[in-house]
LUMLUMRO-753393 format. One line per field, with one value per residue (C-alpha): residue number from 1; residue in three letters; y negated, z, x. Coordinates in Angstrom, 1 decimal, always signed. Last residue first. Example, Ala and Ser with C-alpha at 12.3 -4.5 7.8 and 13.67 -1.06 7.14 Angstrom:
# LUMLUMRO-753393
num c(2/1)
residu c(SER/ALA)
north c(+1.1/+4.5)
up c(+7.1/+7.8)
east c(+13.7/+12.3)
# end
This chain:
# LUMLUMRO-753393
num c(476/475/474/473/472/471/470/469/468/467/466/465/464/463/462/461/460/459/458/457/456/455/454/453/452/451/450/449/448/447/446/445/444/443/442/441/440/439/438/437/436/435/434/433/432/431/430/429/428/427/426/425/424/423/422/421/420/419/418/417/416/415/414/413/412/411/410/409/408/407/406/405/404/403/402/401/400/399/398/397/396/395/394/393/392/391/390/389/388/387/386/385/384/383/382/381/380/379/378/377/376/375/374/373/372/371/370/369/368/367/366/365/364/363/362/361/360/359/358/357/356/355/354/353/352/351/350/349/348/347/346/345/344/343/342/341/340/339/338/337/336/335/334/333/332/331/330/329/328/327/326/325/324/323/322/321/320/319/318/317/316/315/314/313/312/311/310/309/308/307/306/305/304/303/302/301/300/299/298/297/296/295/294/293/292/291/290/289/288/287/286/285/284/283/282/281/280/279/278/277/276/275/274/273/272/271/270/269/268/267/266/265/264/263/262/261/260/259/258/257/256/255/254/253/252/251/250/249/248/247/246/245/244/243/242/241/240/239/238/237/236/235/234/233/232/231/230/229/228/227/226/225/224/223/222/221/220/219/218/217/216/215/214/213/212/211/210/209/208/207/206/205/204/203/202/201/200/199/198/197/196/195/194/193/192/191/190/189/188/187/186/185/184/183/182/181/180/179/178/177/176/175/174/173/172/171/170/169/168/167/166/165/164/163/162/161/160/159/158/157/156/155/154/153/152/151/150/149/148/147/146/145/144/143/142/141/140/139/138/137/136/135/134/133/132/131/130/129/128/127/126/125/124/123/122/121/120/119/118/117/116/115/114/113/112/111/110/109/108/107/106/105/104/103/102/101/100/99/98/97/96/95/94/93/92/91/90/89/88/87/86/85/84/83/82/81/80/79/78/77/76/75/74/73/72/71/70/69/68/67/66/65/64/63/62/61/60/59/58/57/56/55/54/53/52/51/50/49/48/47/46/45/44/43/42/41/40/39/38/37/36/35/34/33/32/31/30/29/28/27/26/25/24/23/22/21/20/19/18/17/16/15/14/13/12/11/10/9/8/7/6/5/4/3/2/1)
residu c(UNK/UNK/UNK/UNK/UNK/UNK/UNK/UNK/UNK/UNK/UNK/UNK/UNK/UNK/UNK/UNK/UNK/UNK/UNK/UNK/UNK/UNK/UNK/UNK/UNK/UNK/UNK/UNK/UNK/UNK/UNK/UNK/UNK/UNK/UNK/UNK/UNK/UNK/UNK/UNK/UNK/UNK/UNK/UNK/UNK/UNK/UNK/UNK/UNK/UNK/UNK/UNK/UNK/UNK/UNK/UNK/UNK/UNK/UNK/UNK/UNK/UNK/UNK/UNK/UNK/UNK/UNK/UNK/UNK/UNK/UNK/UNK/UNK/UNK/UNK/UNK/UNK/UNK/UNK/UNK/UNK/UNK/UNK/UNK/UNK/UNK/UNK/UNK/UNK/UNK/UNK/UNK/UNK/UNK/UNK/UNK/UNK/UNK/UNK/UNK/UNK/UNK/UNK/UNK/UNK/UNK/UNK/UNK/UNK/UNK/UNK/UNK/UNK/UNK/UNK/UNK/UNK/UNK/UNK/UNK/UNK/UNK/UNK/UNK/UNK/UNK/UNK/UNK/UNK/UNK/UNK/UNK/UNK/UNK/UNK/UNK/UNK/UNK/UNK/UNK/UNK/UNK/UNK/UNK/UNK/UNK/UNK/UNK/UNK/UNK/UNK/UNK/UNK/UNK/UNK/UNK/UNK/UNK/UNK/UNK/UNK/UNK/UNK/UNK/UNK/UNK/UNK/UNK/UNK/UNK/UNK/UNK/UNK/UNK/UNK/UNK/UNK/UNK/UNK/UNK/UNK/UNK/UNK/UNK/UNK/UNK/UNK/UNK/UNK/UNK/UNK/UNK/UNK/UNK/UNK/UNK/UNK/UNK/UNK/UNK/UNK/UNK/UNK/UNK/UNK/UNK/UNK/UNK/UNK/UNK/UNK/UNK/UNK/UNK/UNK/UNK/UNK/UNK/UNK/UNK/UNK/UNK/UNK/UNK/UNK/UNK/UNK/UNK/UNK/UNK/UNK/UNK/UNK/UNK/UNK/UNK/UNK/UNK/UNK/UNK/UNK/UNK/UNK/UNK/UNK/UNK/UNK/UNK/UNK/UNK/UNK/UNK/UNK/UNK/UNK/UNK/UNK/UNK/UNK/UNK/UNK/UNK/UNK/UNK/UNK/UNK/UNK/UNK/UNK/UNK/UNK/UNK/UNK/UNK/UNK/UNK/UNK/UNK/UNK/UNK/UNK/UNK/UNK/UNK/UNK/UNK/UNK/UNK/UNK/UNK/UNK/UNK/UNK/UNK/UNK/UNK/UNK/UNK/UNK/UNK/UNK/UNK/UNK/UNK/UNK/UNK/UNK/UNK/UNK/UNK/UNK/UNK/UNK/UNK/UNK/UNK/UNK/UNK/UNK/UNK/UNK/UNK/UNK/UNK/UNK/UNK/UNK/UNK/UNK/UNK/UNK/UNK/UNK/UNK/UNK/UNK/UNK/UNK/UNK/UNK/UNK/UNK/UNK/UNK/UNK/UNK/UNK/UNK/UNK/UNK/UNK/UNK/UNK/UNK/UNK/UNK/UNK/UNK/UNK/UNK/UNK/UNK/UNK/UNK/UNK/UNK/UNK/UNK/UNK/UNK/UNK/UNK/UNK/UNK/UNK/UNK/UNK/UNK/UNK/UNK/UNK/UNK/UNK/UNK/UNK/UNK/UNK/UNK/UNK/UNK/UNK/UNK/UNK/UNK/UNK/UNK/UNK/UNK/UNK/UNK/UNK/UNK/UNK/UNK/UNK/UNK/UNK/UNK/UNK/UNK/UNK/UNK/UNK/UNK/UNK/UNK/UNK/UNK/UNK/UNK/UNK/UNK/UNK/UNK/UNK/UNK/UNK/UNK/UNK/UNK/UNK/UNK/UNK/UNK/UNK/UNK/UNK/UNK/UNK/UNK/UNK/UNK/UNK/UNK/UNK/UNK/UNK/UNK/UNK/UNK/UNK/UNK/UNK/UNK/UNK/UNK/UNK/UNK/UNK/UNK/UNK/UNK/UNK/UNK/UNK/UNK/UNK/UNK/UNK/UNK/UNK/UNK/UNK/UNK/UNK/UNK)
north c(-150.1/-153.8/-154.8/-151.5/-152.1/-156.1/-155.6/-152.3/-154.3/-157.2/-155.3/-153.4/-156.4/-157.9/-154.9/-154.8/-158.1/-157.1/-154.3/-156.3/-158.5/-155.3/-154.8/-157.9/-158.0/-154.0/-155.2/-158.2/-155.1/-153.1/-155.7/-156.5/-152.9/-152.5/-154.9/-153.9/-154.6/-157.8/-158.8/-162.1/-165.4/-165.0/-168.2/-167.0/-165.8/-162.2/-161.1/-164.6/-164.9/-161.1/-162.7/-165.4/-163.7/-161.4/-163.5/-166.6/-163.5/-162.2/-165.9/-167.1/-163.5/-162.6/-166.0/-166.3/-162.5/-163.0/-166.2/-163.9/-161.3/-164.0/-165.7/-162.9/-162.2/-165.7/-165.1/-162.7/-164.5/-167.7/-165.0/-163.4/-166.5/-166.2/-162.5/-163.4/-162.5/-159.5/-157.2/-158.7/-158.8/-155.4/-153.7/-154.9/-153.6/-150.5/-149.8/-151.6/-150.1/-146.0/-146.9/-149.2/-146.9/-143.4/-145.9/-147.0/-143.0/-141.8/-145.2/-143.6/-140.0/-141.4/-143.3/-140.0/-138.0/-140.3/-138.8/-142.0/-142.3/-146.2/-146.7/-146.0/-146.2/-149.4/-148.0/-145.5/-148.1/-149.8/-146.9/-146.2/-149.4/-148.7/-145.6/-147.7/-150.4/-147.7/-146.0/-148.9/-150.0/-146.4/-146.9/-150.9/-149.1/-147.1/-143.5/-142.8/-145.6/-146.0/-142.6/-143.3/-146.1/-143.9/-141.0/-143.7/-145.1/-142.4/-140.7/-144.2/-145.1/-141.8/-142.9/-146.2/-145.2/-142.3/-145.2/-146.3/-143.0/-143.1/-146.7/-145.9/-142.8/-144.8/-147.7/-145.0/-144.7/-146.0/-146.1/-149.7/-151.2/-149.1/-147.7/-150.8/-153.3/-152.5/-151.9/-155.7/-157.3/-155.2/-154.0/-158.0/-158.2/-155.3/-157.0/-160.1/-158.8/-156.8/-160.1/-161.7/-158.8/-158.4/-162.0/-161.8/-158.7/-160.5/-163.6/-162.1/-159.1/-161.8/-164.0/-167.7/-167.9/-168.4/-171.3/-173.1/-173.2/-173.4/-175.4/-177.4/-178.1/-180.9/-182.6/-183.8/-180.8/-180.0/-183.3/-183.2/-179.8/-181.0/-184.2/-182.1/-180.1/-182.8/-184.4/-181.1/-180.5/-184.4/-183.8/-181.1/-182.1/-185.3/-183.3/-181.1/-184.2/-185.8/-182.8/-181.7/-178.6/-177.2/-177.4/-173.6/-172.6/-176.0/-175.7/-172.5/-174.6/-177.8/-175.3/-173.5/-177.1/-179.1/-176.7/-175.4/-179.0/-180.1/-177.1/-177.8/-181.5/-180.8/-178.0/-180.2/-183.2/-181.8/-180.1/-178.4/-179.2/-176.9/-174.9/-171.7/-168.2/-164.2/-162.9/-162.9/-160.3/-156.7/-155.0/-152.2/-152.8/-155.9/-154.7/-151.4/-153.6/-156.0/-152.9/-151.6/-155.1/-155.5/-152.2/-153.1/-156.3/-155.5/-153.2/-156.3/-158.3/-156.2/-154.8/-158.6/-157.1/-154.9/-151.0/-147.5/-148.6/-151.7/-149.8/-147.8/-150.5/-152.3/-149.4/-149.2/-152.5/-153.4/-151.0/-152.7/-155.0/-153.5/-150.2/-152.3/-154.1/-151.2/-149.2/-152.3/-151.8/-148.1/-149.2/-151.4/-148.7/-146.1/-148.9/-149.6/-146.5/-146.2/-149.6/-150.0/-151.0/-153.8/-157.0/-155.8/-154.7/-158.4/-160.2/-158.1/-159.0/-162.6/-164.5/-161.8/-162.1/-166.1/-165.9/-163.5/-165.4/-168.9/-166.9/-165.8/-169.1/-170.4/-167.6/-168.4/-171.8/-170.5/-168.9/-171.5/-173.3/-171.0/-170.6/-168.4/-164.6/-163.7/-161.5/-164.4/-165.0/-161.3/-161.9/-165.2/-163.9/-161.1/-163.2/-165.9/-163.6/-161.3/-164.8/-165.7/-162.3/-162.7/-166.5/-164.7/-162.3/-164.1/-166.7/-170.3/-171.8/-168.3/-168.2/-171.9/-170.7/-168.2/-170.4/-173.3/-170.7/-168.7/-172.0/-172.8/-169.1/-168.0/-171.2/-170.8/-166.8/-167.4/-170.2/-168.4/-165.4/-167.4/-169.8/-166.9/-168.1/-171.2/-170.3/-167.1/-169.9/-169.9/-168.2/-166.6/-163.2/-163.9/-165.2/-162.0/-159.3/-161.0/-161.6/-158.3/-156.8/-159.6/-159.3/-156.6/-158.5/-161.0/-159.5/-156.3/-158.0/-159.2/-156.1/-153.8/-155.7/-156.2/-152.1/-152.7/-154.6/-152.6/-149.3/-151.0/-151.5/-147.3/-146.5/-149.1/-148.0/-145.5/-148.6/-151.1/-149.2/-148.4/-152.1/-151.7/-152.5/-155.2/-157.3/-159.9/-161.6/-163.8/-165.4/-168.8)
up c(-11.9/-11.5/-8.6/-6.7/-5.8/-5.3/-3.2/-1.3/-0.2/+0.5/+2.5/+4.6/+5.5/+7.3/+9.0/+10.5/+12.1/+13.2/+14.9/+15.9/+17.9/+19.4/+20.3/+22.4/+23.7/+24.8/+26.9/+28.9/+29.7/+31.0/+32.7/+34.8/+35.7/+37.1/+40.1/+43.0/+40.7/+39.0/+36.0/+35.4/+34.6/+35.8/+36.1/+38.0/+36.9/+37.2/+33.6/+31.8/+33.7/+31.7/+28.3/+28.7/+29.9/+27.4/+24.5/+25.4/+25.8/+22.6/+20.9/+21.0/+20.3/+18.2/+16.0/+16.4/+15.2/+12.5/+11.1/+10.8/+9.1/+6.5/+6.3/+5.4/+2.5/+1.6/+1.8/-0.4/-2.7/-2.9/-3.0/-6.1/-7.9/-10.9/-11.5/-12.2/-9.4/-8.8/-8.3/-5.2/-3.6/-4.5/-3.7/-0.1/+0.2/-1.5/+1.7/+4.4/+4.0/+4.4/+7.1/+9.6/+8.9/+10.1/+13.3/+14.0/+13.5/+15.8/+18.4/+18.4/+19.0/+22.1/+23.3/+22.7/+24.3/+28.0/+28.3/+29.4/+32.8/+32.8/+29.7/+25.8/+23.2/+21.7/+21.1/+19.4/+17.1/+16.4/+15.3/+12.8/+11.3/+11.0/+8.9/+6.9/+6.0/+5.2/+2.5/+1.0/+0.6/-1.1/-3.4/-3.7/-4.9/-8.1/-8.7/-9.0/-8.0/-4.8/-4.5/-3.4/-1.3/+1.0/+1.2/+2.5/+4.9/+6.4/+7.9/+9.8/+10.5/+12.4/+14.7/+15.3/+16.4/+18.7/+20.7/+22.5/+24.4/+25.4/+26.3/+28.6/+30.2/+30.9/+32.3/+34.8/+34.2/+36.6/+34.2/+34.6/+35.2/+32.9/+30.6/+29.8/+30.7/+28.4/+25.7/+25.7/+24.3/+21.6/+20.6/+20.0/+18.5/+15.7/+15.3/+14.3/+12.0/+10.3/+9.4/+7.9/+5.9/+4.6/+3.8/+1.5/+0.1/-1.1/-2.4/-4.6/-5.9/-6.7/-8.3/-8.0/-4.9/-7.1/-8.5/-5.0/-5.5/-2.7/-2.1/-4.8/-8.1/-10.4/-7.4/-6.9/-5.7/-3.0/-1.3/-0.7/+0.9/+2.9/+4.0/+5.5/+7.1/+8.5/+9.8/+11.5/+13.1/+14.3/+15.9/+17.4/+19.2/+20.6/+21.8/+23.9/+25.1/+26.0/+27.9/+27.0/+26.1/+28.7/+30.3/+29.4/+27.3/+25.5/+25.4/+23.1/+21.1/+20.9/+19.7/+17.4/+15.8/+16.1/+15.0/+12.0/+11.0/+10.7/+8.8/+6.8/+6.4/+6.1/+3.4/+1.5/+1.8/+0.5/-2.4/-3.3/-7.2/-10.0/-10.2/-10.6/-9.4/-10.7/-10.9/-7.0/-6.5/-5.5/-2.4/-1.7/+0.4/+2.1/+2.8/+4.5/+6.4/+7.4/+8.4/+10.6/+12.5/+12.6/+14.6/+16.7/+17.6/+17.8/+20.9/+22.7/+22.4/+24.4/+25.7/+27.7/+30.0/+31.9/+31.1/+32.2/+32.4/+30.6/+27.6/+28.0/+27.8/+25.3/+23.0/+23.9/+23.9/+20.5/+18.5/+16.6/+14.9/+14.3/+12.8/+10.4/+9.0/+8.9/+7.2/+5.0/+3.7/+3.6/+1.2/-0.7/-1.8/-2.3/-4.4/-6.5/-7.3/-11.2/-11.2/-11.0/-7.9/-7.5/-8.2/-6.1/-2.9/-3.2/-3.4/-0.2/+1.7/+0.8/+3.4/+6.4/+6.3/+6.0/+8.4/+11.2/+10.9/+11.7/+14.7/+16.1/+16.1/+17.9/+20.2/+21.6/+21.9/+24.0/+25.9/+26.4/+28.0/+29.7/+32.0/+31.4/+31.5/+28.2/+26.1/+23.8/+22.7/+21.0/+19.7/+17.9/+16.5/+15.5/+13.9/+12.1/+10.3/+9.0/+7.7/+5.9/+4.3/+3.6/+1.8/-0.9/-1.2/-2.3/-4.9/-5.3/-6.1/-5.6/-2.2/-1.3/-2.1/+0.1/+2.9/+3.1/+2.9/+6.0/+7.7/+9.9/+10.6/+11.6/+13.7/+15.4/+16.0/+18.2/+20.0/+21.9/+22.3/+24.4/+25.3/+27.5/+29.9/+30.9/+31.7/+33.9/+35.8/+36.4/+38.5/+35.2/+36.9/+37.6/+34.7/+32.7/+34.5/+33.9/+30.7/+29.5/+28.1/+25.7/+24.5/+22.1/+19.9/+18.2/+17.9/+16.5/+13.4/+12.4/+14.0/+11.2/+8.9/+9.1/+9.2/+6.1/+4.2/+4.9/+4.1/+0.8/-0.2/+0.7/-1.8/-4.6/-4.5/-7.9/-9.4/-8.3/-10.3/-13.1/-14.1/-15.9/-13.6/-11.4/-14.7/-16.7/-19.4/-17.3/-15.5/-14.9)
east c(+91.3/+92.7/+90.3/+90.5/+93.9/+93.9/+90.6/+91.8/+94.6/+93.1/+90.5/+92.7/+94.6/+91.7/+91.0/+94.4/+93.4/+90.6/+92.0/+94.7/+92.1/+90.7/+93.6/+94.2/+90.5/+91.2/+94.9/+92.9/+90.2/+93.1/+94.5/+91.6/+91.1/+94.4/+93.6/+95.9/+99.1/+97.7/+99.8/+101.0/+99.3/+95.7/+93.4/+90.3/+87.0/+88.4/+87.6/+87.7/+91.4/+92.3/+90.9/+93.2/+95.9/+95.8/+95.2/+98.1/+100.6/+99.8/+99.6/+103.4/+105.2/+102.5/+103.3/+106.8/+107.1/+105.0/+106.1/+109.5/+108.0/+106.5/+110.2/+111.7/+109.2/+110.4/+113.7/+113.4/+111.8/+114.2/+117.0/+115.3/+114.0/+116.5/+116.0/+112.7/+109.3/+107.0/+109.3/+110.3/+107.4/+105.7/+109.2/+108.7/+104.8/+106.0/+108.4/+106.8/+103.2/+104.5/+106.6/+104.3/+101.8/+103.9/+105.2/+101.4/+100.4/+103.3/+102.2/+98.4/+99.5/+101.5/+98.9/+96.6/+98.5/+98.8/+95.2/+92.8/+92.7/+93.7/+92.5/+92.9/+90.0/+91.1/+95.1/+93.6/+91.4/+94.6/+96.1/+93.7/+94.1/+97.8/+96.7/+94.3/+97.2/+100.1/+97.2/+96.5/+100.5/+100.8/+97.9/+99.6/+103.3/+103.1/+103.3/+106.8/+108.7/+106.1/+106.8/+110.5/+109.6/+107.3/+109.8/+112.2/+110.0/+108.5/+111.6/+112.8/+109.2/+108.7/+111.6/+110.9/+107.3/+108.0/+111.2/+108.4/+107.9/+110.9/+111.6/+108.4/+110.1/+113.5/+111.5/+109.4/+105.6/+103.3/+100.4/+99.0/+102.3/+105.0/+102.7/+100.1/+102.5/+105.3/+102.8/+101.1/+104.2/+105.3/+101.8/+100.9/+104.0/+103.2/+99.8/+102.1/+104.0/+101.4/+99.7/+102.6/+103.4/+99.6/+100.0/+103.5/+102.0/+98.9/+100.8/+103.4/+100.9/+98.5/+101.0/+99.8/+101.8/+105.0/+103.9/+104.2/+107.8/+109.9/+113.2/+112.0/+114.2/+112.6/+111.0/+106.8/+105.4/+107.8/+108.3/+104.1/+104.3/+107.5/+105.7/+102.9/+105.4/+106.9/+103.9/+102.5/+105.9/+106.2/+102.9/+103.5/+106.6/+104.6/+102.2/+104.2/+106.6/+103.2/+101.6/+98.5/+99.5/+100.4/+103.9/+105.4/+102.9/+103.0/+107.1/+106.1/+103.9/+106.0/+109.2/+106.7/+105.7/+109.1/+111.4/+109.3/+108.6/+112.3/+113.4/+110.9/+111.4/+115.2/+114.9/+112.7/+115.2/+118.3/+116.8/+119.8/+121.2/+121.6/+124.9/+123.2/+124.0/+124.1/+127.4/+128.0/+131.5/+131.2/+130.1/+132.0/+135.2/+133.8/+130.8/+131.8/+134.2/+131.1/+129.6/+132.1/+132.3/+128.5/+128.4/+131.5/+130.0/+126.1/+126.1/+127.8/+124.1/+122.1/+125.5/+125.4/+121.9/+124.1/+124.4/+122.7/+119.0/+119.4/+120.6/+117.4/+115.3/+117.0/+116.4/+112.9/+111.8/+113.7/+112.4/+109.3/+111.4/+114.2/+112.7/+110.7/+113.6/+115.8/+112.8/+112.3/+115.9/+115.3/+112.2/+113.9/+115.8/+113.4/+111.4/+114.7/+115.7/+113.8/+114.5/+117.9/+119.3/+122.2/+119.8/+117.3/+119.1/+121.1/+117.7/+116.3/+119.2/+119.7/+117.8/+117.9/+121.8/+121.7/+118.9/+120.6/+123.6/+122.3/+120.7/+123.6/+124.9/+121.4/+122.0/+125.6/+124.3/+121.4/+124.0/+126.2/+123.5/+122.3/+125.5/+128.6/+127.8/+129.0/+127.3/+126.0/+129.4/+129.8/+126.8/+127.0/+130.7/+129.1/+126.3/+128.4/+130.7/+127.6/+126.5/+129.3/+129.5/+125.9/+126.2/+129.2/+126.9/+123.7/+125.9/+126.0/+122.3/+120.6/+122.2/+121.2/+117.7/+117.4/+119.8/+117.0/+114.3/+115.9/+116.4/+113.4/+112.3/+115.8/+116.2/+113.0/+113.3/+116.8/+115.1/+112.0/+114.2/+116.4/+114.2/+112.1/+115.4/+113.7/+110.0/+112.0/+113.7/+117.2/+120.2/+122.1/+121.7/+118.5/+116.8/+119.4/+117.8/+114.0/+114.4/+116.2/+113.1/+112.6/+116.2/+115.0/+112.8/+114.6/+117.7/+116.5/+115.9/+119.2/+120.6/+118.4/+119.2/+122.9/+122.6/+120.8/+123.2/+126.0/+124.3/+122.6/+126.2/+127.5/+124.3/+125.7/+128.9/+128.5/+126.7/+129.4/+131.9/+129.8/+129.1/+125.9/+123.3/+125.4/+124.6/+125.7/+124.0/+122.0/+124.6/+122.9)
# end
C-alpha cells in the first residue's frame, strides 16, 4: 500500500483536481442516466425492433443487473490495482456500449450492446466516489462529493424527461448516441488531468465471493423480473430464485470465513456507514416509484402532451443541480447528518404533495411537489455521500464507494420491480378485476392505484426520517 503518497500534496494534480471531478461526474451522470431514461423509449424501440413489450423491458431490466452484480467485484478490484486505471477502462467500455446499442440490428445485439454498456457503467460508478475522495482535501471534499452526488441524483431522476424530449425530435438510438460524443470529451478531459493510481494493493481477489454475488444478483432480480413477466409460479421463475437466494447465502458464509473478502461486514458496524447506506437505498427506490407512476399521472390521467410532461419533469433535475453543491459545501462547514435531516423531511413533504393530488387537483401543486422532491433529493445526496465515504480508511475507499453505488443501484432494481407490481395491484383491488395497464375511460382507478404507491413512499420516507433524526439527535 502507498500510504505515504498522496494526490493531496502533489500540486499539479491539486490545481486539476476541479477539471477531474468534471470527467468523473459527467461519466456519472451517463452511468446513471442509462438506467432510467430508456424506459420511455420501450414502446418506440418494441416496435421498431418487431417484439414484445415483456421482451424489450430487458433492456433496462439487464443493464441494472450487471451494474448491481459487479460494482463490488470492480470496487474492490480498483483498490487491489488502481481506481483510475479501472475508470478509463470503463469509460472505454460504455461509449463503445452505447454507440452499439444505437443500432437498429435485432434484440439480441442490443441487449449485448447493453450488457457492455453496463460493464462500463459499474467500473465507472465503482471508483467514482473513491477517486473524488482521494483527490479532495477535506475542507472541499463535501462540496465535491456533493456535485458527484448531484450528477448521480440528476441521472437518476432525469431520464423521463430528457428522453422524452429527445424522442420527440429524434429516434430512440440518440438515447444511447447522446452518450458518445459526451463520453468522448470526458474521457479526453480524463486523460489529460487525471494522474496516475498511487494508492493499490497487490493482495489477492476473492474469486469466489465476487462469483457467488455476482451469481445471486443475476439469478434473484433476473427470476423476479422474469416472475412479472411469467408469474411466479413458474418453474424457470422459481428455479432462478432459488439459485439467487442460495448463492447469496453462500456469499455471506464465503465472506466471513476468507482473509481478503470482497466485502467486509465490519464495515456495517459504523453507524454513519450503515445509516447512510439505508437512507440511500430507500430514497432510491421512492425516487423509482415517482419515476414510474408520474408519466401516467400527467400524460394519461391529465392529458398533458410528452413535451409538456418532460417539462415539467425536468423541475426536479434542475433544482437538484443548484442544491447540491450548496448542500455539500455546508456539510464541510457545519457538519453533514443536520443537513441529511433536513434533505429527508423535505422529501417527506413531497411525498405528502404528491398524496393530496387528483384528477382536478391544481397542476401547481404537482409541480410545487416535484421542486420540493428535487430541493430534497439535493440537499440529502450531498452530506449523505460524504457521510459514507468519510466514514471508512483510505484503503477501503473503492470497496465503499462501490458500495454506496451498489445501494442506489438496489434501489433502482427495487422501484423499478415493485412500483409497477403496487399500482396495478392496488388499481385491480379497486375495480375487482385484474388490471395491467392503464384504463383511459376509468381515470379514477388509476388515481387511487397512484395514492397506495405514495402513500408507500410516504412511509418509506418516513422511515428515513427517523434514522436520521435518531443518529443526529443520538450523539447531541
Amino acid at each position: 500500500m502507498s500510504e505515504k503518497l498522496s494526490y493531496q500534496t502533489n500540486q499539479k494534480v491539486q490545481k486539476n483536481r476541479w477539471w477531474i471531478l468534471v470527467a468523473v461526474g459527467l461519466f456519472t451522470f451517463m452511468s446513471t442516466l442509462d438506467g432510467t431514461i430508456v424506459n420511455i423509449a420501450l414502446p418506440v424501440i418494441s416496435k421498431d425492433l418487431q417484439i414484445p413489450m415483456s421482451q424489450s423491458e430487458w433492456v433496462v431490466s439487464l443493464y441494472l443487473i450487471i451494474v448491481c452484480s459487479f460494482i463490488l467485484f470492480f470496487g474492490k478490484l480498483s483498490d487491489l490495482h488502481g481506481k483510475i486505471k479501472i475508470f478509463r477502462l470503463g469509460a472505454i467500455f460504455f461509449i463503445a456500449g452505447s454507440l452499439l446499442s444505437g443500432f437498429k440490428v435485432n434484440l439480441i445485439f442490443l441487449l449485448a450492446a447493453r450488457a457492455l454498456q453496463a460493464l462500463g457503467a459499474a467500473m465507472t460508478m465503482a471508483t467514482n466516489n473513491g477517486i473524488i475522495t482521494e483527490i479532495f482535501p477535506n475542507t472541499e471534499r463535501g462540496k465535491a462529493l456533493g456535485t458527484i452526488g448531484s450528477f448521480v441524483a440528476l441521472g437518476s431522476i432525469a431520464g423521463p424527461g430528457l428522453g422524452g424530449l429527445i424522442l420527440s425530435h429524434l429516434s430512440w438510438s440518440y438515447i444511447f448516441w447522446l452518450n458518445v460524443p459526451v463520453g468522448i470529451v470526458a474521457a479526453i478531459i480524463g486523460a489529460i488531468y487525471l494522474p496516475k493510481d498511487i494508492t493499490f494493493t497487490n493482495e489477492p481477489l476473492d474469486r469466489t465471493g465476487s462469483f457467488t454475488f455476482a451469481l445471486g444478483m443475476i439469478s434473484l432480480f433476473g427470476g423476479v423480473f422474469l416472475g412479472q413477466q411469467l408469474g411466479f409460479t413458474a418453474l424457470p421463475v422459481l428455479a432462478m430464485l432459488l439459485v439467487g437466494v442460495v448463492s447469496l447465502v453462500s456469499f455471506v458464509y464465503v465472506e466471513k470465513h476468507t482473509t481478503n473478502p470482497l466485502l467486509q461486514f465490519k464495515l456495517f458496524k459504523n453507524p454513519d456507514f450503515s445509516v447512510s447506506l439505508l437512507c440511500a437505498l430507500l430514497i432510491f427506490i421512492t425516487n423509482f416509484f415517482f419515476n414510474v407512476v408520474t408519466p401516467f399521472y400527467l400524460e394519461n390521467a391529465r392529458h398533458l402532451a410528452p413535451s409538456q410532461t418532460g417539462y415539467i419533469l425536468m423541475i426536479l433535475p434542475v433544482v437538484q443541480l443548484f442544491a447540491a453543491p450548496v448542500a455539500g459545501t455546508l456539510s464541510d462547514k457545519i457538519g453533514p447528518k443536520l443537513i441529511t435531516f433536513i434533505g429527508l423531511v423535505l422529501l417527506l413533504i413531497s411525498q405528502i404533495g404528491y398524496t393530496m393530488c387528483n384528477l382536478d387537483s391544481p397542476t401547481w401543486l404537482f409541480v410545487v411537489s416535484i421542486a420540493i422532491m428535487g430541493l430534497g433529493s439535493g440537499i440529502f445526496s450531498s452530506p449523505n455521500n460524504s457521510l459514507v465515504m468519510s466514514s471508512v480508511e483510505q484503503k477501503d475507499l473503492g470497496i465503499a464507494g462501490s458500495i454506496n453505488s451498489l445501494s442506489r443501484n438496489l434501489g433502482m432494481v427495487i422501484g423499478i420491480s415493485s412500483a409497477t407490481t403496487v399500482l396495478f395491484s392496488a388499481m385491480s383491488q379497486a375495480k375487482g378485476a385484474r388490471v395491467t395497464g392503464y384504463l383511459p375511460k376509468q381515470p379514477e382507478i388509476f388515481i387511487y392505484g397512484m395514492h397506495v404507491v405514495f402513500i408507500i413512499s410516504l412511509l418509506i420516507c418516513l422511515v428515513t426520517v427517523l434514522l436520521s433524526g435518531w443518529r443526529l439527535f443520538k450523539k447531541n
